[in-house]
C-alpha positions in Angstrom: -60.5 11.4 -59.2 -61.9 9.3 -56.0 -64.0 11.1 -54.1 -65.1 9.3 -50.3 -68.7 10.5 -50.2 -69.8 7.1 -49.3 -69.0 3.5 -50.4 -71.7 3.8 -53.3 -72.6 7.2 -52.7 -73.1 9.9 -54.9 -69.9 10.6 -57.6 -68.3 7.1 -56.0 -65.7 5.5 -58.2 -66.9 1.9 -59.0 -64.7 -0.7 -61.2 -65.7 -1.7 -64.3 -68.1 -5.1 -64.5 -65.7 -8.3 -65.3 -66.3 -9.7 -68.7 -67.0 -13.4 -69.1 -65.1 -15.8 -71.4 -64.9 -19.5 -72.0 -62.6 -21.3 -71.6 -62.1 -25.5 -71.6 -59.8 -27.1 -68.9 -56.9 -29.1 -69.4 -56.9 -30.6 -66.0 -59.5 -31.2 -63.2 -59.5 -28.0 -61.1 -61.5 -25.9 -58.3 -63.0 -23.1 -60.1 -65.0 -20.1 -57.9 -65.1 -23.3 -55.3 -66.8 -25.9 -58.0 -65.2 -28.9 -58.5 -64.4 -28.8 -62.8 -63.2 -32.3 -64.5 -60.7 -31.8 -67.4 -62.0 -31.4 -70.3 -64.8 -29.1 -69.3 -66.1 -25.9 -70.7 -66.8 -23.7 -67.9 -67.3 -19.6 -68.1 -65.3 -17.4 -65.8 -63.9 -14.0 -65.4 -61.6 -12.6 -67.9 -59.1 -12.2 -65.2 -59.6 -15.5 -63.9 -59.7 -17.0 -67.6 -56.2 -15.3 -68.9 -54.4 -16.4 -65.7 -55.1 -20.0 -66.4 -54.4 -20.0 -70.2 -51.2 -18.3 -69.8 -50.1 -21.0 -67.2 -51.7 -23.9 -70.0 -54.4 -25.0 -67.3 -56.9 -23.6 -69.9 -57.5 -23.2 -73.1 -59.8 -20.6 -74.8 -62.9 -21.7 -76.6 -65.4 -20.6 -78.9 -68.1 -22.3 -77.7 -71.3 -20.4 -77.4 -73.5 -20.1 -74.5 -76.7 -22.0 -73.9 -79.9 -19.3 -74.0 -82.4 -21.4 -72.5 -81.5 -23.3 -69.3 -84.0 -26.3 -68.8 -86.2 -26.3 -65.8 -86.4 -30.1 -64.9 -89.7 -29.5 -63.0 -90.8 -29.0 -66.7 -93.8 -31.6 -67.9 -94.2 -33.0 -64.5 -97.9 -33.9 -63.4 -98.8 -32.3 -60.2 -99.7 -34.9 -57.4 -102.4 -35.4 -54.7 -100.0 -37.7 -53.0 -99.5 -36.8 -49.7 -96.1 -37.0 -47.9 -95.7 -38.5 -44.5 -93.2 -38.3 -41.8 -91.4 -41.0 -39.3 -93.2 -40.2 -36.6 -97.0 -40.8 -38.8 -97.7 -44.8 -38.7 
């Protein structure tokens, strides 16, 4: 039953969160507007995922997911340096 209370009011219908798979590529492709070389394991939307592996731009993978993603500001030294602009001489 949908009831029109509000968009996200009380007793709203709301669809079910999209599930996440990944898959490899078998060409270079624009994936959720990113630029994706052949080749590459990339995660996506189930719905997004079974449309390209049914028309063999994708292949499914069992790769698992990184936990940790690195922070490349990691081990820097902080500096007293400061920064100048064009117009300083």
């Amino acid at each position: 039953m949908l009831t029109s209370n509000s968009f996200n009011g009380k007793g709203a219908e709301q669809s079910a969160p999209l599930k996440l798979m990944k898959i490899k590529t078998n060409r270079d492709m624009r994936i959720d507007g990113a630029f994706v070389s052949a080749g590459s394991t990339v995660e996506v939307n189930d719905k997004d995922a079974r449309y390209l592996i049914a028309n063999n731009l994708a292949s499914e993978t069992t790769a698992k997911s990184k936990s940790k993603k690195s922070n490349k500001s990691e081990g820097l030294d902080v500096s007293d340096a400061k920064v100048g602009t064009r117009d300083e001489s």
